[in-house]
N, C-alpha and C positions, 0 to 999 in steps of 0.2 A: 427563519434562521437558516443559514447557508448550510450545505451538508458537503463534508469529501469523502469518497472510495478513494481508498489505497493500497498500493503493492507494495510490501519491502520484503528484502530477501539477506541470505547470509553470503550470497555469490554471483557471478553469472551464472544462469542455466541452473542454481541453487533450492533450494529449498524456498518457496514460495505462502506468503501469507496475505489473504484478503480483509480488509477491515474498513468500517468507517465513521466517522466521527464529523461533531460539529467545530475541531478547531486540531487541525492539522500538525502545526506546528507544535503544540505542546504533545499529544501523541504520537508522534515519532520521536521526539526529545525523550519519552517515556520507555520506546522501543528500545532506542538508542541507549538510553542508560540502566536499562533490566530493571526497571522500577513497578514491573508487572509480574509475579509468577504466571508462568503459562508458555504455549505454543513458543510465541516470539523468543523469550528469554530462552528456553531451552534448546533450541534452535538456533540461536544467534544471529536473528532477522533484524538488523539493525541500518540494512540501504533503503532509503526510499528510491526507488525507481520508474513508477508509474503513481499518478493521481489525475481525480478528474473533478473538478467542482459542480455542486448542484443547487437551483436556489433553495432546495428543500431538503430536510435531513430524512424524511418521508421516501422521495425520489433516492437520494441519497443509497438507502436501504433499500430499495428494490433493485437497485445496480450492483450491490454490494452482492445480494443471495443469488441474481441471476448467472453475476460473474464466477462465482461459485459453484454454481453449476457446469460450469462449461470445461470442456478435456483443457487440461496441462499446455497442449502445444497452441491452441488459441488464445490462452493466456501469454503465453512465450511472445507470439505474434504480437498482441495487443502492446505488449512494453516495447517490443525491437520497435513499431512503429511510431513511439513518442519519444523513446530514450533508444538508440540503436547501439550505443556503449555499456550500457547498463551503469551509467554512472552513477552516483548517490547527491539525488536533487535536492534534499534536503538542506545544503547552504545559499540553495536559490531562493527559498521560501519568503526570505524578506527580502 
């Protein structure tokens, strides 16, 4: 089973959330429409902005806790370098 890390934020330079799952599209659809209490909703993390796919949702989660780990401005980096606008990729997905 394929696994995705994900970024979505409420802005540029915004509020920041790491997560990941085995089916992308319908968790950000979930993001997107506060169908979770928690972090995201209260936040209003609803851009997809960085994702990365994995063939395993094993790998998946080891990408997930170590990106987690890492200071704020490395993550910043890591999006400018796939999305440079910070646009919301989320209508690319299909």
């Amino acid at each position: 089973m394929a696994g995705y890390v994900y970024i979505v934020t409420n802005q540029r330079h915004g509020t920041l959330y790491i997560g990941v799952t085995s089916d992308l599209e319908r968790r950000v659809h979930e993001h997107r429409e506060g169908l979770t209490p928690g972090f995201t909703r209260q936040h209003s993390c609803t851009r997809l902005v960085w994702y990365e796919e994995h063939l395993g949702i094993g790998t998946a989660i080891q990408r997930e806790k170590s990106l987690k780990r890492w200071y704020r401005q490395w993550k910043i980096e890591l999006i400018e370098a796939f999305n440079p606008q910070w646009r919301d990729l989320y209508p690319e997905l299909w």
